[in-house]
N, C-alpha and C positions, 0 to 999 in steps of 0.2 A: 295524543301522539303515540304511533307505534315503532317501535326500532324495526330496521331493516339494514339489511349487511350487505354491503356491495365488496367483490370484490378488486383487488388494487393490486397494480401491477412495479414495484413500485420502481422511482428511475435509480441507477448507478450511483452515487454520492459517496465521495471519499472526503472522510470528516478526521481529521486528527486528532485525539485527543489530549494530545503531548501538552497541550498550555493549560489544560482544565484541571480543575482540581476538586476533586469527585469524590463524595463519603455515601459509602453504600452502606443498608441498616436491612435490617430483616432475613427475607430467604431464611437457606438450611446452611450447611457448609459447603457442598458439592456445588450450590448456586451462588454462594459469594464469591467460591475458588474462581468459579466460571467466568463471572462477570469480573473478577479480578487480571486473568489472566489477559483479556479484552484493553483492562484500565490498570496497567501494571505500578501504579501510582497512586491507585485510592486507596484512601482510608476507609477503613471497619468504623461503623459503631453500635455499640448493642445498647439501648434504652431498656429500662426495666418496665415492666407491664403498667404500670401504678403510679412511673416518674412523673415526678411536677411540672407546670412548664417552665420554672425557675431551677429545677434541673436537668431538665434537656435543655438550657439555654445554656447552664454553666459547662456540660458536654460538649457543645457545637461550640463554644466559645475556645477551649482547652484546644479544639483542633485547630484553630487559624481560620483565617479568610477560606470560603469556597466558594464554586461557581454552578455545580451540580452537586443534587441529590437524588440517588438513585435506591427508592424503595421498595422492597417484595413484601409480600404478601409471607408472614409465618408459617412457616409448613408447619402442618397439622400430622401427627401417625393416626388418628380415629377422624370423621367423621362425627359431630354433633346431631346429637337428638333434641325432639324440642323440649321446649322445658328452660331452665333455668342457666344450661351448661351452653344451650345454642345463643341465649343472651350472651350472656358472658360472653362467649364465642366474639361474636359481634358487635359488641360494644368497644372490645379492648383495643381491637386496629383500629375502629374509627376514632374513638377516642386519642389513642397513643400518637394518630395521622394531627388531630386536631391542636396537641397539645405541642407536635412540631414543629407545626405552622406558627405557631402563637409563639413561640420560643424562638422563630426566626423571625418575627416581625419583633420580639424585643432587643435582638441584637441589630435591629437598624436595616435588613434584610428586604422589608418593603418595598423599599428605594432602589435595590438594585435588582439588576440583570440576574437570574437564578434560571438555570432548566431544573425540570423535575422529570423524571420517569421514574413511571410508578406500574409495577406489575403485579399482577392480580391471577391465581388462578380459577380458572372454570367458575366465574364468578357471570359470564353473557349464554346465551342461547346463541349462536351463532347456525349454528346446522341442524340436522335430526338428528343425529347422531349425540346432540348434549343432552346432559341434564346435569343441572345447574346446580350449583351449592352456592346458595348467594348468604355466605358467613360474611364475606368480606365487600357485599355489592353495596353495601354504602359509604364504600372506600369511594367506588364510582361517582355517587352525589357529593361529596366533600370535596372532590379534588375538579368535579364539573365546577362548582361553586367557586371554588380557589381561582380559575381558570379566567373567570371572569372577572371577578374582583383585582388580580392583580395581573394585567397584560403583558407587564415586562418578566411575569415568571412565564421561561417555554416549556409546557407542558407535553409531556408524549404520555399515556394512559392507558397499557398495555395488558392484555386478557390473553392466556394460552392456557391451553390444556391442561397440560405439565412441564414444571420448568423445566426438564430435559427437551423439550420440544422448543424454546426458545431460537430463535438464530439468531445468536448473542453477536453477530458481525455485523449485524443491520441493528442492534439495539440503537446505537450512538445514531445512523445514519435516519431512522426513521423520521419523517418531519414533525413538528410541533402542532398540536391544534388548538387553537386558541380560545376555542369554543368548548374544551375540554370534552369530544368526545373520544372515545373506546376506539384504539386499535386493537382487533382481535386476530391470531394467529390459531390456525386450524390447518392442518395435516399438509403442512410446507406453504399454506396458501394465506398471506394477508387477507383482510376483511375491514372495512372503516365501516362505522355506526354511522349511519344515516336514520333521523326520525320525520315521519310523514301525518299527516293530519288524517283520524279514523273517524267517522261519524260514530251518533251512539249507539248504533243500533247491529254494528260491524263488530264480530269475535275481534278480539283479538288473543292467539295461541301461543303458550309459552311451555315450557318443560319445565318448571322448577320442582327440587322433591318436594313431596308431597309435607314431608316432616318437616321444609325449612318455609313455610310461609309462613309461619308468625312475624317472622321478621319482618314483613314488610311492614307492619301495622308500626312500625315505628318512624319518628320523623326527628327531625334535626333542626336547629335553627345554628347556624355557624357563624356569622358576622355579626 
């Protein structure tokens, strides 16, 4: 199968977030502030790189009941080289993603109603204009997989640029796919991931750096 980006025009939706009770984790400051000022009633919480999922369980518990979780991707000051530092790199969100999951299905979570959005940067090929740093694109597989597994969580799956690029007013409004594929946001314009079936004998062309494909050689087993 190969990805293909359509894009989406998207409709008007006034969503209030006044009843939801919403804990945002990752980003930088400037993107908490952001998404804060949107959810003037969530909670922060910062998880340590390393925590167990007996303490991100005891975390999310400390905060009360919630209904969303709204995760970013760690802003990064360098760029990873390959090697050992671009593992790492890439291990620690999908792992840290895994370990929250797992932390919320011990507090009984499974069973309920949960949105997620989950944002990610520059982690798709979307246009010519990308090249991709897929540190964090098996954030993408984790949470496609989550997506299915558990129907009653609403998943939105968000790819920009840079979070300054975000339009944090359609964050909440965007719809949920249940399929967990990639909304992607490029230069004011939405983008939804669409995948098509490629014979074997048809390219198919991607921009990723050249330094980050080891990564891909890595697989997961998550349930």
């Amino acid at each position: 199968m190969a990805p293909i980006w359509d894009r989406v025009q998207l409709e008007k939706r006034i969503i209030s977030p006044a009843d939801e009770r919403v804990v945002i984790l990752g980003g930088d400051d400037n993107s908490r502030k952001a998404v804060q000022r949107q959810i003037p009633f969530a909670k922060e919480l910062y998880i340590e790189p390393n925590a167990s999922i007996h303490r991100i369980a005891g975390q999310l518990e400390a905060l009360g009941s919630f209904d969303h979780i709204v995760w970013m991707s760690p802003s990064r000051v360098t760029e990873c080289e390959v090697g050992d530092e671009m593992i790492e790199a890439q291990d620690q969100d999908v792992i840290q993603m895994y370990r929250l999951i797992k932390a919320m299905l011990s507090l009984g979570y499974g069973q309920k109603e949960i949105s997620w959005t989950v944002v990610t940067v520059n982690t798709q090929y979307v246009d010519q204009h990308d090249i991709v740093d897929p540190v964090d694109a098996g954030v993408h597989g984790l949470i496609g997989s989550m997506s299915k597994e558990y129907p009653n969580w609403q998943t939105k799956l968000i790819d920009v640029k840079k979070y300054e690029d975000l339009p944090l007013s359609q964050l909440l409004s965007l719809p949920a796919d249940q399929e967990g594929n990639t909304w992607a946001y490029r230069d004011k314009v939405w983008h939804k991931l669409r995948l098509i079936p490629v014979h074997n004998n048809q390219p198919v062309h991607t921009k990723y750096k050249r330094r980050c494909l080891c990564c891909h050689r890595r697989s997961w087993r998550y349930w």
